[in-house]
C-alpha positions as CSV (number, residue, x, y, z in Angstrom):
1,X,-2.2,5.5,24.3
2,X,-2.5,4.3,20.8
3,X,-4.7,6.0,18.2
4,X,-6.9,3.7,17.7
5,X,-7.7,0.9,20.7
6,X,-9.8,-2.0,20.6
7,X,-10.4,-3.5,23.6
8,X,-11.9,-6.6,24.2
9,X,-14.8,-6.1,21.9
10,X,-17.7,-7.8,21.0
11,X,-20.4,-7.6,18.6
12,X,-23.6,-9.2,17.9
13,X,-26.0,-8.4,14.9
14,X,-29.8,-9.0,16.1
15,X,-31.6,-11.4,13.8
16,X,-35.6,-10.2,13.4
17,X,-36.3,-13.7,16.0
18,X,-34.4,-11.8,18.4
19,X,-31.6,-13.9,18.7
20,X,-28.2,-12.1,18.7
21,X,-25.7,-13.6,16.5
22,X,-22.3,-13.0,17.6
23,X,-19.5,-12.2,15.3
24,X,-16.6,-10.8,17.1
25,X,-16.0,-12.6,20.6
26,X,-13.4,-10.2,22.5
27,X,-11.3,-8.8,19.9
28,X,-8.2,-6.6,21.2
29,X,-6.2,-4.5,19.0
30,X,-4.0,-1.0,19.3
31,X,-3.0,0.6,16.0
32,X,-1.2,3.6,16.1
33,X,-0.8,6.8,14.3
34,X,0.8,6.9,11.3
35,X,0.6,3.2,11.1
36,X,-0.3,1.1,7.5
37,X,-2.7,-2.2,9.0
38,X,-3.7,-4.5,5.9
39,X,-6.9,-6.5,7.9
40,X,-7.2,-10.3,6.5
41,X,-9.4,-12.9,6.8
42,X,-11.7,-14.8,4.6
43,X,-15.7,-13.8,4.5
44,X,-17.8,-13.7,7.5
45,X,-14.6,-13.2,10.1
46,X,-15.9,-10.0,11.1
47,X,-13.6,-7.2,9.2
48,X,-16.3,-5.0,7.9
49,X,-17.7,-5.1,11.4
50,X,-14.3,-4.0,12.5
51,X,-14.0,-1.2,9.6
52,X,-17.8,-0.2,10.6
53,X,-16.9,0.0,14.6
54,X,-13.6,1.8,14.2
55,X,-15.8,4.4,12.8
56,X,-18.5,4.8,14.7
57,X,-21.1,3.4,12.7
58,X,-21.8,0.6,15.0
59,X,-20.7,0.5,18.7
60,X,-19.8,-2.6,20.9
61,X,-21.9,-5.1,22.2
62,X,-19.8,-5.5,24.5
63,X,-15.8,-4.1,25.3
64,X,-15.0,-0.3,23.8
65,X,-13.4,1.0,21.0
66,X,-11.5,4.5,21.9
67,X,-10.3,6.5,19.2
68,X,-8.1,9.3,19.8
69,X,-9.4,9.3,23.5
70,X,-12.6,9.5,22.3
71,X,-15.0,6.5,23.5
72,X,-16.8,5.1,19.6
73,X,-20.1,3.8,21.7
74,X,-21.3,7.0,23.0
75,X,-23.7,8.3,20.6
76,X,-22.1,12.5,21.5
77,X,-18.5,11.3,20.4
78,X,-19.9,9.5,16.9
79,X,-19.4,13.2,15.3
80,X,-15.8,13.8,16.5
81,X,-15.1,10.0,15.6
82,X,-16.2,10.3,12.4
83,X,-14.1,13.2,12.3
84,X,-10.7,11.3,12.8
85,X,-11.6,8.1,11.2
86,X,-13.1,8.2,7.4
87,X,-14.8,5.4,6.1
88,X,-14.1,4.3,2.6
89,X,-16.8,1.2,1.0
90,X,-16.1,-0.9,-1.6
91,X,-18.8,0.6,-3.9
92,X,-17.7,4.0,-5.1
93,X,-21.0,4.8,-6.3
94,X,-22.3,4.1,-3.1
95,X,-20.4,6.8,-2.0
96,X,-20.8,9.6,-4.5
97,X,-23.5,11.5,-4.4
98,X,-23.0,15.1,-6.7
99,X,-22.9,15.6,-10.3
100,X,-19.6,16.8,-10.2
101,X,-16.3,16.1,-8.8
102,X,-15.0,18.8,-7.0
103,X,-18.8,19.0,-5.2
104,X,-18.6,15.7,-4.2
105,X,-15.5,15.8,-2.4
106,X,-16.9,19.0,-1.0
107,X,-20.1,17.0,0.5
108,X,-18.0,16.1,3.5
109,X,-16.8,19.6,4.8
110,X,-20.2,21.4,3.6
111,X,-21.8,18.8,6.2
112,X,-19.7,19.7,9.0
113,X,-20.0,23.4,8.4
114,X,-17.1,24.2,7.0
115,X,-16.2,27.7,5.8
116,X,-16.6,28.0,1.9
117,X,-12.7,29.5,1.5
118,X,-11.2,26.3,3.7
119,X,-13.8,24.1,1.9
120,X,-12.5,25.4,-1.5
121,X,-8.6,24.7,0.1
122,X,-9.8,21.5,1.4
123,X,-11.3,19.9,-1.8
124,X,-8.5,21.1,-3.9
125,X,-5.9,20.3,-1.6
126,X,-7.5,16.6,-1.5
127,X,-8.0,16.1,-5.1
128,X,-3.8,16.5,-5.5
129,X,-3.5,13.9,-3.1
130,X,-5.0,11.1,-5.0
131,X,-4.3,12.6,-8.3
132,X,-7.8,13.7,-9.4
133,X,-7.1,17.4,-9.9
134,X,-7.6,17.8,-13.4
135,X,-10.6,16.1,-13.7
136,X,-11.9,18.3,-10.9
137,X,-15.0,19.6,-13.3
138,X,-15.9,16.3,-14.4
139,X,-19.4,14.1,-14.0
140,X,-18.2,10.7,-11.8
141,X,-20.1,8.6,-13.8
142,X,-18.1,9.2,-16.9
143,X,-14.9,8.0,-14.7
144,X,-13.6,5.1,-14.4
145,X,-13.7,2.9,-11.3
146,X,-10.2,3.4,-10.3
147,X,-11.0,7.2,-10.7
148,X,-14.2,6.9,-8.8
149,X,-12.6,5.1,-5.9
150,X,-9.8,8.1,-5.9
151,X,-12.9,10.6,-5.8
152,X,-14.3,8.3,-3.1
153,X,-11.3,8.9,-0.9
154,X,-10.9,12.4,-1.7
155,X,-14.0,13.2,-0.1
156,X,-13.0,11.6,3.2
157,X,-9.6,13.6,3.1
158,X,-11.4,17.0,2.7
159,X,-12.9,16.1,5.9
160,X,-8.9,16.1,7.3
161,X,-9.7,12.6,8.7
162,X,-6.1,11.4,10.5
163,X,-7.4,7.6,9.5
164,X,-8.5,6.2,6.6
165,X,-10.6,2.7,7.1
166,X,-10.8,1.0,3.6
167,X,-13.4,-2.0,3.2
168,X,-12.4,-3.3,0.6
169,X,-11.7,-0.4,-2.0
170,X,-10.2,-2.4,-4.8
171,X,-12.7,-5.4,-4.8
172,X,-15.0,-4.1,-7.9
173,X,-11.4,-2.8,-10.2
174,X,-9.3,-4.1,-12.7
175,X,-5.8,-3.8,-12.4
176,X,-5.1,-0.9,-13.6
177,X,-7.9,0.5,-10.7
178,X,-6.1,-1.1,-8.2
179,X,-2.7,0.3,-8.6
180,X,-4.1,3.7,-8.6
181,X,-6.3,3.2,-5.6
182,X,-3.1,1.5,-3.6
183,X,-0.6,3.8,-5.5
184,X,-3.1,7.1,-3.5
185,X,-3.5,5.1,-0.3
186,X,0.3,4.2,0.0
187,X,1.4,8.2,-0.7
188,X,-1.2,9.6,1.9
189,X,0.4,7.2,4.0
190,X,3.8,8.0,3.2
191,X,3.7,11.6,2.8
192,X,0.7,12.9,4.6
193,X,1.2,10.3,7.7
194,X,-2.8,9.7,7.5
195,X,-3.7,6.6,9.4
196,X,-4.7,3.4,7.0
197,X,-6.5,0.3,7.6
198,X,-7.0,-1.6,4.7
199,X,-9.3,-4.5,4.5
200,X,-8.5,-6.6,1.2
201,X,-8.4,-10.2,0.3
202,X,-5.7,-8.8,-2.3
203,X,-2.2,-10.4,-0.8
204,X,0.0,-8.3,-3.2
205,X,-1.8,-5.3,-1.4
206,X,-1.4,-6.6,2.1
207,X,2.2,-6.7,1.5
208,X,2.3,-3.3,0.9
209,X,1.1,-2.7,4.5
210,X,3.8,-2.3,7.4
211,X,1.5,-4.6,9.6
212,X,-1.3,-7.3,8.4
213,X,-3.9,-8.5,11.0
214,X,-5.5,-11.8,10.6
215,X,-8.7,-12.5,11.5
216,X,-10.4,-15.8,11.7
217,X,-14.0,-16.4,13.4
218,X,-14.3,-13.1,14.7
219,X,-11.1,-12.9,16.5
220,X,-7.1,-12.0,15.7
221,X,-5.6,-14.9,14.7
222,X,-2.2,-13.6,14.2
223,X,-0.4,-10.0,13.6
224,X,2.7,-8.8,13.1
225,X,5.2,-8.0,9.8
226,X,3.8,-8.9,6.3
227,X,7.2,-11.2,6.5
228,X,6.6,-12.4,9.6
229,X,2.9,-13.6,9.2
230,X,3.2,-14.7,5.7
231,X,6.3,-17.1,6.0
232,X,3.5,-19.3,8.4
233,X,2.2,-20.5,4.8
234,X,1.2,-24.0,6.3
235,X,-0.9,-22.1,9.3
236,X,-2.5,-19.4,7.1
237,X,-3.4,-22.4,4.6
238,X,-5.0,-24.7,7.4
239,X,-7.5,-21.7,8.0
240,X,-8.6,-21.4,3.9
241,X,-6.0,-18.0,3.9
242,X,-4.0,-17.1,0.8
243,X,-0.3,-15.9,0.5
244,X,1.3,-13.9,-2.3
245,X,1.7,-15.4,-5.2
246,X,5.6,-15.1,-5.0
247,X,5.3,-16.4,-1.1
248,X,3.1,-19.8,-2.9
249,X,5.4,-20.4,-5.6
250,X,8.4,-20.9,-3.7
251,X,6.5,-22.6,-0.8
252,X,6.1,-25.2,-3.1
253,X,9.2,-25.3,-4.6
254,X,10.8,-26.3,-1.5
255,X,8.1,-28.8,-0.9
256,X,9.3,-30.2,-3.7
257,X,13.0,-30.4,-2.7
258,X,14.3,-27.1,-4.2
259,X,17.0,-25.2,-1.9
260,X,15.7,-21.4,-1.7
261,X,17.5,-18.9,0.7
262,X,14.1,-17.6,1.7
263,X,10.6,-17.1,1.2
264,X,10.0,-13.8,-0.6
265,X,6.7,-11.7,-0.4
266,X,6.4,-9.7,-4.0
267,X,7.4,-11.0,-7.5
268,X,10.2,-8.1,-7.6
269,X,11.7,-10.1,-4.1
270,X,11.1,-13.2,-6.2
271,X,12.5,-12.4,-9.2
272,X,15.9,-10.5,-7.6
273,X,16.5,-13.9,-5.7
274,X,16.4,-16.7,-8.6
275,X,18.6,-13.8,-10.5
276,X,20.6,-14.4,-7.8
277,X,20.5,-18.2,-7.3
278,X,20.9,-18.1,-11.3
279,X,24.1,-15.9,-11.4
């Protein structure tokens, strides 16, 4: 059984006339552990309610969500859920919620009763992870938001999550925010084998994922390799979607009659194969 199984799910958010609005109409979708998803599609396709049902804080109008065996809907498994799959918004300071660092990735454990000696293991053991050590001591306020989004996930490591569901996480940072926040995700991935589902409209990101997962009016539209789903430029286009920059330019280059040997996916790829063409 996978890690994480969605199966044929459903979700409607109740307007106050009492008229459910539907935004995901069967949705079906087994990621396993270990596993780096990059979730697409453009707003209003249902991928925050996705993030939001894989952990737990909203359950299935209709279908089930299981997460390592454990059923999402039923209010005595939300716990355990929560648990296994951490939730990371696109806010950071939504998220913090102590005057100091090492406190606030401490929140977590303290809340699930954690012992103070494997709380003080936990929280310095999670800070390494994304880098944030040193500036363990510090107010978050006075970081910057590539540091407060590595505090954010911090916190949802101490809680030895085995899935990380980001919404998002770079939306609010400049560059130099993003590559640390995708530099930490990446190396927990890598290293620790933690579970990441990453919701971005960033395509360079999504690249960086071993899967992507489209969504398009609350259901998959297509999933598979980033190679393999971002070489359909012409499909991905006819439903508003992006590519990668490097995957545009030389979509358009052989639209215009230029001979390329492929379609590459990051401007390193890009680069190494005009070098190439160039001699």
């Amino acid at each position: 059984m996978a890690f994480i199984d969605v199966r044929d799910v459903r979700f409607s958010y109740d307007l106050e006339a009492g008229v459910g609005q539907e935004v995901l109409h069967g949705v079906s979708l087994q990621i396993e552990q270990g596993e780096f998803v990059a979730l697409l599609g453009h707003n209003g396709c249902g991928k925050s309610t996705m993030a939001k049902l894989l952990n737990g804080m909203l359950t299935p109008s209709a279908g089930q969500v299981v997460v390592d065996g454990l059923d999402a809907g039923k209010e005595e498994n939300q716990l355990e859920v929560r648990r296994r799959v951490g939730l990371v918004l696109q806010n950071p300071d939504n998220q913090l919620v102590a005057g100091i660092v090492e406190e606030d990735v401490a929140f977590g454990p303290e809340n699930l009763g954690v012992p103070p000696e494997e709380i003080r293991r936990r929280v310095d053991a999670a800070l390494k992870a994304v880098g944030m050590y040193p500036y363990r001591e510090h107010a978050p306020h006075k970081l910057s938001g590539g540091q407060k989004q590595r505090v954010a996930i911090a916190g949802v490591i101490a809680m030895e999550t085995k899935c990380l569901v980001l919404d998002e996480p770079t939306a609010m940072l400049d560059p130099r925010g993003r590559q640390e926040v995708m530099e930490a995700i990446t190396r927990l991935n890598r290293e620790k084998g933690i579970t990441v589902v990453l919701i971005t409209h960033y395509m360079d990101e999504a690249v960086q994922a071993g899967r992507v997962v489209v969504m398009d009016g609350g259901r998959v539209l297509m999933d598979g390799g980033p190679g393999e789903v971002f070489k359909q430029v012409e499909r991905l286009k006819r439903h508003d979607l992006d590519v990668p920059q490097a995957t545009e330019l030389c979509y358009r280059l052989r639209a215009a009659g230029v001979e390329l040997p492929g379609i590459p996916l990051s401007v390193e790829e890009c680069v190494g194969m005009f070098r190439e063409l160039l001699g």
